[in-house]
GUDREN-58190 format. One line per field, with one value per residue (C-alpha): residue in one letter; residue number from 1; y, z, x. Coordinates in pm, whole numbers, plus 50000, padded with zeros to 5 digits. Each point is the difference from the previous one (the first is absolute). Example, Ala and Ser with C-alpha at 12.3 -4.5 7.8 and 13.67 -1.06 7.14 Angstrom:
<rs>
resn: c(A|S) .
resi: c(1|2) .
py: c(49550|50344) .
pz: c(50780|49934) .
px: c(51230|50137) .
</rs>
This chain:
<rs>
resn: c(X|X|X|X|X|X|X|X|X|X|X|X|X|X|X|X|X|X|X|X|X|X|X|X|X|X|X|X|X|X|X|X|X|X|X|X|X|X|X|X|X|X|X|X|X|X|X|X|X|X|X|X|X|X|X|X|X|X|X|X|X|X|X|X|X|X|X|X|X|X|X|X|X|X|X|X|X|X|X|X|X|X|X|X|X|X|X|X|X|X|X|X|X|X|X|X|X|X|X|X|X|X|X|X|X|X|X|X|X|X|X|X|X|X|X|X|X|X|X|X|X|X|X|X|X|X|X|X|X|X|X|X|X|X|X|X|X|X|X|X|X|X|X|X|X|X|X|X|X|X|X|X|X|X|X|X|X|X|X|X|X|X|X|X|X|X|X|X|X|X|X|X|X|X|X|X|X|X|X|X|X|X|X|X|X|X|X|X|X|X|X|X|X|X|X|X|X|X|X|X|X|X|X|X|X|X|X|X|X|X|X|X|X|X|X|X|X|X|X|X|X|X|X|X|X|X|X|X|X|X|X|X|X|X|X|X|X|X|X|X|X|X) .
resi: c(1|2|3|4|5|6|7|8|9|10|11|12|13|14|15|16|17|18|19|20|21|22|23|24|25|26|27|28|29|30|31|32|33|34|35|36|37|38|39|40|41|42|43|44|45|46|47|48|49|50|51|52|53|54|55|56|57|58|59|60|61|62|63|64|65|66|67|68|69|70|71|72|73|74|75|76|77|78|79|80|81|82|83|84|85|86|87|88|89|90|91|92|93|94|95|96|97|98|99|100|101|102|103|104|105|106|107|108|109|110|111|112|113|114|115|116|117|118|119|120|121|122|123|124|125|126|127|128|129|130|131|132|133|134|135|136|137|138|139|140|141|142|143|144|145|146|147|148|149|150|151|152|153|154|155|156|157|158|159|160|161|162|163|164|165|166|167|168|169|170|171|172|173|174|175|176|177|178|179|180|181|182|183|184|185|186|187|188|189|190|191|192|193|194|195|196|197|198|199|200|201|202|203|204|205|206|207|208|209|210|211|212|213|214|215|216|217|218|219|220|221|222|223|224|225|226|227|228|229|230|231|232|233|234|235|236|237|238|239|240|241|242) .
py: c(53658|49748|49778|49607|50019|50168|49723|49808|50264|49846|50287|49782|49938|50301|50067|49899|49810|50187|49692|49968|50412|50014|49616|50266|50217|49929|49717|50167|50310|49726|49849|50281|50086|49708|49962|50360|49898|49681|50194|50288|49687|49805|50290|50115|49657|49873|50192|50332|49802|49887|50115|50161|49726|50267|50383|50205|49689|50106|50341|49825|49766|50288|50212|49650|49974|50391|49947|49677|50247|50220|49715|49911|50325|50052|49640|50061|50393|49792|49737|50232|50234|49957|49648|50089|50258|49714|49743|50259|50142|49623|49966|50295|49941|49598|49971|50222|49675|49724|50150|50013|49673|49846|50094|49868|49674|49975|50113|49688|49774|50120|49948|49635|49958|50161|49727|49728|50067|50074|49670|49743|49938|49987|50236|50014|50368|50048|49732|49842|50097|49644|50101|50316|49864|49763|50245|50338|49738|49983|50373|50176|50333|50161|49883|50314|49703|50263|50046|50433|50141|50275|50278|50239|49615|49874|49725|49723|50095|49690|49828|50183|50358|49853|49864|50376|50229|49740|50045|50388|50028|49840|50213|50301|49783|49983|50369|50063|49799|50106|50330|49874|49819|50126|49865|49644|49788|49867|49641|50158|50230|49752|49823|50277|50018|49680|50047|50338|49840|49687|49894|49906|50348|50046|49706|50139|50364|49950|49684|49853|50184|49922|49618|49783|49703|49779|49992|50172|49713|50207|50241|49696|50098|50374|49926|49727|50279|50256|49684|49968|50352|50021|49740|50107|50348|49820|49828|50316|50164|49731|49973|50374|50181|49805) .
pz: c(23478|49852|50234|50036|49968|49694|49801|50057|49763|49683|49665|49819|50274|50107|50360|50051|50334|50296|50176|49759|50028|50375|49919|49801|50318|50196|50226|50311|49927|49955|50332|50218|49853|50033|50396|50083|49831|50186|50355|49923|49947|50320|50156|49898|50013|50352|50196|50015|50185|50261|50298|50080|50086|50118|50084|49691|49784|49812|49908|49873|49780|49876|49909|49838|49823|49887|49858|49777|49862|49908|49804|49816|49923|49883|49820|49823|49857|49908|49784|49817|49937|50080|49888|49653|49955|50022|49800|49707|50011|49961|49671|49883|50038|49962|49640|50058|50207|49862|49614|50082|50200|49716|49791|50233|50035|49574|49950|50247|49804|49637|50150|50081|49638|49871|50196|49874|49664|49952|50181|49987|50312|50226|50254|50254|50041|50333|49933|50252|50006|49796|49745|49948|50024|49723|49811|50049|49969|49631|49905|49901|50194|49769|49651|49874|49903|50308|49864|50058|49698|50067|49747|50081|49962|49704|50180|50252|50347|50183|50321|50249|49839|49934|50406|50041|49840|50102|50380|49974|49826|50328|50182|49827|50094|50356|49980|49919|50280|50303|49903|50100|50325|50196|49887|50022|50242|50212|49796|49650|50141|50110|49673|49816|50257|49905|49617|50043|50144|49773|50017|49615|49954|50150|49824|49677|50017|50199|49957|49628|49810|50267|49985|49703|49978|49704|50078|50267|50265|50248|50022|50082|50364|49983|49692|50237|50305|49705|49876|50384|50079|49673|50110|50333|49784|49779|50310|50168|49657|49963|50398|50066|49646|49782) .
px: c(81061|49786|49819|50009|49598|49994|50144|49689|49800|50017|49981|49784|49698|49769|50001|49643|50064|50033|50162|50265|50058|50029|50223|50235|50141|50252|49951|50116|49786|49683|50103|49986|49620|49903|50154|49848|49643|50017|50096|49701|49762|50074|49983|49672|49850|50204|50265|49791|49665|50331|50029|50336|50268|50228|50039|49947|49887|49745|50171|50274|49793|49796|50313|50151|49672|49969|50382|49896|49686|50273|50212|49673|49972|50349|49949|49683|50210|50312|49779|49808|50222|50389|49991|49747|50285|50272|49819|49936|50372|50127|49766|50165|50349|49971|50062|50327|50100|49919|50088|50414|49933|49836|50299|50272|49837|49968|50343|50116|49776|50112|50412|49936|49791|50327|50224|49809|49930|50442|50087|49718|49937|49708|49922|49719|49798|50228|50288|50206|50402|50062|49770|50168|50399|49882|49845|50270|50263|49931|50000|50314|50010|50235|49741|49826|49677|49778|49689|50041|50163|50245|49948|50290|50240|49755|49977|49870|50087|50196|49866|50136|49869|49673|49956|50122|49744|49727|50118|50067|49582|49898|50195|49858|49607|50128|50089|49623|49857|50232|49861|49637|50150|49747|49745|50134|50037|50266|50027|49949|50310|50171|49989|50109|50297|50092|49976|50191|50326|50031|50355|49882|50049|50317|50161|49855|50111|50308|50157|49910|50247|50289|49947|50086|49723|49950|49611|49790|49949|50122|49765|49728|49980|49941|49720|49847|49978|49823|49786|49868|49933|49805|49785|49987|49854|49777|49824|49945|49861|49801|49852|49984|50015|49724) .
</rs>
């Protein structure tokens, strides 16, 4: 699985610092070096020039002291070569991230473009529900004015299928990138989660063709939810991808 610390190496900077490269592992795994350094110090320095404040003392703050030299030991292996290892398998397999991420976020943006360019209204990067009742309100469902042309109809698909094949070519993305779960993690996963089970997607597969609507108002709450998660995406690209 990926690790939180390796979303502070950035692609396009050289790893010449070797605070920011031991910065990059795992916090816990950095505290417990740092504890066991700071024990094998105080003890060289203090507690071992001590006499023994009770029976067996000193043994056990040698045998304390001989198991932090071990964690140093096990530290210095796991920077230098478990954690190069990590660093350069995340380089390799980034771009097959942040490529179908990069899509799903462009295929939200080019939907609202389409929105506001049909109807005329304004509409915010991530718009509020209002903003999107006003605009949906004004599109026909039924009106084959989508701008996908259906070759095997000869003609423009209508709202509903257009919302449909743009949903089911993110859910081919997703597809891609719960393959590489492992290397995520848990709030990139998490967001995925959430984009996964839109209830956009239900109402647009399931119920669309069972209701009868004059416009597509209706389906303002469920784009709203998909609006949020893809900013809720396009934060984390932009924090922990770029």
């Amino acid at each position: 699985m990926l690790k939180k610390g390796l979303k502070m190496q950035n692609n396009n900077q050289p790893k010449t610092s070797l605070f920011k490269y031991v910065a990059s592992v795992k916090l816990p795994i950095n505290c417990v070096a740092f504890s066991a350094v700071t024990f094998v110090v105080v003890y060289e320095l203090w507690l071992s020039k001590l006499p023994e404040l009770f029976w067996w003392g000193a043994e056990v703050s040698l045998i304390c002291s001989q198991i932090c030299l071990s964690i140093i030991a096990s530290y210095v292996f796991y920077l230098f070569v478990v954690h190069k290892k990590e660093l350069d398998d995340w380089q390799a397999i980034k771009p097959s991230i942040t490529a179908p991420i990069s899509t799903i976020l462009k295929s939200h943006q080019m939907q609202l473009q389409h929105f506001k360019d049909h109807t005329d209204t304004e509409l915010n990067q991530y718009p509020t529900k209002d903003e999107l009742e006003v605009s949906l309100s004004k599109i026909c469902p039924r009106d084959k004015t989508a701008p996908v042309f259906l070759a095997r109809m000869n003609c423009n698909a209508n709202w509903y299928q257009y919302l449909e094949l743009c949903l089911r070519e993110n859910d081919e993305l997703l597809a891609q990138l719960i393959r590489l779960s492992h290397f995520m993690d848990g709030e990139l996963i998490f967001i995925l989660q959430k984009l996964h089970s839109l209830t956009l997607k239900k109402a647009v597969y399931e119920q669309a063709n069972m209701i009868e609507n004059p416009n597509m108002g209706w389906l303002s709450g469920q784009f709203y939810q998909y609006s949020d998660v893809c900013r809720q995406l396009s934060e984390y690209k932009r924090n922990c991808l770029e």
